[in-house]
C-alpha positions as CSV (number, residue, x, y, z in Angstrom):
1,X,-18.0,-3.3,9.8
2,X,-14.8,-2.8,12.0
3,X,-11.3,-3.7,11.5
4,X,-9.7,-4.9,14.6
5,X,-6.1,-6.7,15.8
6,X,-6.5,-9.9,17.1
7,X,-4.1,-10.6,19.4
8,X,-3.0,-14.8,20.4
9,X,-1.2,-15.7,23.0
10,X,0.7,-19.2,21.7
11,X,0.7,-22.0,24.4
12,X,3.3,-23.9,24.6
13,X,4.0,-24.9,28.6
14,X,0.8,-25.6,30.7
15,X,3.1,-24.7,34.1
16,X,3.4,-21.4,32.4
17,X,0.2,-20.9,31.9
18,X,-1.2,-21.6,35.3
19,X,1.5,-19.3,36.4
20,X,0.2,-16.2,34.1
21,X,-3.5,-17.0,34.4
22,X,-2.8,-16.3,38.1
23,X,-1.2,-13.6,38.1
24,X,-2.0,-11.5,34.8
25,X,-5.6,-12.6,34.5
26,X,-6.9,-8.7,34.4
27,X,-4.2,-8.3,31.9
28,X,-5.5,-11.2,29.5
29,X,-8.8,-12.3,30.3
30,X,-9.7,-10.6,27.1
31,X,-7.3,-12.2,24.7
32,X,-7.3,-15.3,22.4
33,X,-5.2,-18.5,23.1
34,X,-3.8,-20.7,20.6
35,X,-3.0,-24.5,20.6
36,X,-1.0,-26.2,18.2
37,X,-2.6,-29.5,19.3
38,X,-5.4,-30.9,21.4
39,X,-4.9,-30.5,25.1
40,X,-7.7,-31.6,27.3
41,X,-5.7,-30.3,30.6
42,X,-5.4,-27.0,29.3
43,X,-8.6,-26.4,27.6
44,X,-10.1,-27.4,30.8
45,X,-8.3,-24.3,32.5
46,X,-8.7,-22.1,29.5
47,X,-12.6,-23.3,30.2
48,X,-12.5,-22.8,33.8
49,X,-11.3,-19.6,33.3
50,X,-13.6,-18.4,30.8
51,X,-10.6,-17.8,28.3
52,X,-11.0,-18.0,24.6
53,X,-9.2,-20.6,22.5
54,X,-8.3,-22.4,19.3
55,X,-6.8,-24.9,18.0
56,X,-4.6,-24.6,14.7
57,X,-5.1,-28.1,13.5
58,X,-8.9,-27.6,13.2
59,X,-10.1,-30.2,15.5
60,X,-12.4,-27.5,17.6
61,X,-12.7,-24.0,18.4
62,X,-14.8,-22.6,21.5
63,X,-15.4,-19.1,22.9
64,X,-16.6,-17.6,26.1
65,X,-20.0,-17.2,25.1
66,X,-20.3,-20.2,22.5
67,X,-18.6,-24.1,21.9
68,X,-18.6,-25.0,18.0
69,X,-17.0,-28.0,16.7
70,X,-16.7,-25.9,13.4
71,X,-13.3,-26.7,10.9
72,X,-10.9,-24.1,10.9
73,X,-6.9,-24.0,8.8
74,X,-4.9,-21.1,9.4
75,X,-2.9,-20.1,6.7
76,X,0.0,-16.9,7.1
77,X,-2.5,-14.9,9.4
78,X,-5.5,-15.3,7.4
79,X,-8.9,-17.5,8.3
80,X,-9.2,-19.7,5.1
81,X,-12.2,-22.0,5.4
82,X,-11.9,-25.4,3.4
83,X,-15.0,-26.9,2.0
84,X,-14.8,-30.3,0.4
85,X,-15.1,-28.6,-3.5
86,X,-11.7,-27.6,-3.0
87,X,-12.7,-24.0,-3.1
88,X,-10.5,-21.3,-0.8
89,X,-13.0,-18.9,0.9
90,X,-11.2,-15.9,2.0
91,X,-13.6,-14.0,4.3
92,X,-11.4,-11.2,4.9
93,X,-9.4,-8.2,3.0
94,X,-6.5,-8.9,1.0
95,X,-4.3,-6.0,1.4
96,X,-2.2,-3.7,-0.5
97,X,1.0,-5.8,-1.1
98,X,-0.4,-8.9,-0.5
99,X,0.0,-11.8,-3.3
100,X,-1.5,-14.8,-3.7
101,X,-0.4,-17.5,-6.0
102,X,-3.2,-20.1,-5.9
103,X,-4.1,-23.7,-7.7
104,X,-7.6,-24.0,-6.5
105,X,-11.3,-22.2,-6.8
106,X,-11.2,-19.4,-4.7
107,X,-13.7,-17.3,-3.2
108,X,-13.1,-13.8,-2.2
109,X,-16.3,-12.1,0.2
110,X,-14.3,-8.8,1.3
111,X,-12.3,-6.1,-0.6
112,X,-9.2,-6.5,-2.7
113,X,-7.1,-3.3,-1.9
114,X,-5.4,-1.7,-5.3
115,X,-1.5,-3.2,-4.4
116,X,-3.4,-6.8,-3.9
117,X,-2.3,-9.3,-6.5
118,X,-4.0,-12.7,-7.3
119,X,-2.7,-15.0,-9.6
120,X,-4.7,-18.2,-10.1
121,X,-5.2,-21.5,-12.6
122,X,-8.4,-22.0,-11.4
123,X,-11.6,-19.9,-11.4
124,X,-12.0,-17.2,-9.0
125,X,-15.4,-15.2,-7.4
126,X,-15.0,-11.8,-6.1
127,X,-18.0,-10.4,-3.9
128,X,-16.8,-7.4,-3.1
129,X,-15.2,-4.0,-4.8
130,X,-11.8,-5.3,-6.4
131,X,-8.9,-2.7,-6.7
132,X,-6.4,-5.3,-7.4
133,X,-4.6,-7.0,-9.8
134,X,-6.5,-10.2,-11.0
135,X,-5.2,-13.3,-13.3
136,X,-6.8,-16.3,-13.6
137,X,-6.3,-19.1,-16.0
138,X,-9.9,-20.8,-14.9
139,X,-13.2,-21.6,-16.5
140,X,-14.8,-18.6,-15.5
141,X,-14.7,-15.3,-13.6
142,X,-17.4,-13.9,-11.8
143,X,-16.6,-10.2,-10.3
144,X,-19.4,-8.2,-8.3
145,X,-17.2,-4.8,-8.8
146,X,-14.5,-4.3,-10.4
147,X,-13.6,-0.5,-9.2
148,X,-10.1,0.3,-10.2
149,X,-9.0,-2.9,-10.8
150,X,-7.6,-4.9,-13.5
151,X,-8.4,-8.4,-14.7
152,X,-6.9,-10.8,-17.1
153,X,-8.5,-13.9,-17.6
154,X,-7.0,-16.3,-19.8
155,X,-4.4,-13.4,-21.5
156,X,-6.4,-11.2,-22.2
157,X,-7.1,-7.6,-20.1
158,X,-10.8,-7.5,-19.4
159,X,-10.7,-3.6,-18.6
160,X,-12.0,-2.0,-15.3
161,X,-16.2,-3.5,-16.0
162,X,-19.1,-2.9,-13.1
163,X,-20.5,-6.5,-12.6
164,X,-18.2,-8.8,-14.8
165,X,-19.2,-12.8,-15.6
166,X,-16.6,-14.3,-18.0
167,X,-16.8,-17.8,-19.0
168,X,-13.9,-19.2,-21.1
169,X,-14.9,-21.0,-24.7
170,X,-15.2,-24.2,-23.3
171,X,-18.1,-23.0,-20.9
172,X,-19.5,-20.9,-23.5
173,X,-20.2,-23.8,-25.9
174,X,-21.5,-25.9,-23.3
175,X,-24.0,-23.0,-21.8
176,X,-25.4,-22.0,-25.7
């Protein structure tokens, strides 16, 4: 796995555009452009031009090599896909420094760096090594690897544990 920068041009004025594609197209041929809304003009030129694109309201997203009508929200720089469960699936690394203050399930598949913090009311799956600070308030916990990190789940510190399931009382009862 690589870590890249992913660069978006924002459009905002088609004239512009036309203007830039004309005359910077070695320049940007290889970047991503974003729409705040649906634009069949200029997705027709992005098309024509064999430019990458998005949407931010999640209506489509399309590629040079693919079209996919799949549902995207952006939220602060990060790709959050919503399922209808109401679970938050955050398919990329939450860095050192970064806090989240969540109400709903969430769903972590990379890396939480030590200097990440999570605080959540609802339950929370971590797939990957976790570093970071960790409190939830949920029904349960489930952690792959807890590394360095620290967890406390419903008040109480959980410890730095290699493949940790917690399930609060209420979950217990109902699972014995």
């Amino acid at each position: 796995m690589k870590q890249k920068t992913l660069r978006v041009f924002e459009v905002e004025d088609f004239e512009n555009l036309k203007s830039v594609i004309k005359t910077k197209y070695p320049l940007i041929k290889n970047h991503i452009f974003m729409l705040k809304e649906k634009n069949e003009e200029i997705e027709d030129l992005l098309r024509r031009n064999f430019l990458s694109y998005f949407i931010v309201n999640g209506e489509s997203f399309t590629s040079k090599k693919e079209t996919s009508k799949e549902s995207i929200k952006v939220i602060e720089k990060e790709k959050v896909i919503v399922k209808n469960s109401e679970t938050l699936i955050y398919d990329k690394i939450i860095r050192s420094g970064e806090e989240l203050e969540l109400s709903q399930n969430a769903l972590f598949l990379n890396r939480i760096n030590a200097g990440a913090k999570i605080v959540t009311s609802a339950n929370i799956e971590i797939y990957d090594e976790n570093e970071g600070l960790i409190i939830a308030e949920g029904e349960y916990i489930i952690v792959k690897k807890n590394v360095k990190g620290t967890i406390i789940f419903k008040g109480l510190d959980i410890g730095k544990v290699d493949r940790l399931t917690f399930f609060s009382e209420k979950i217990k009862k109902v699972l014995e």
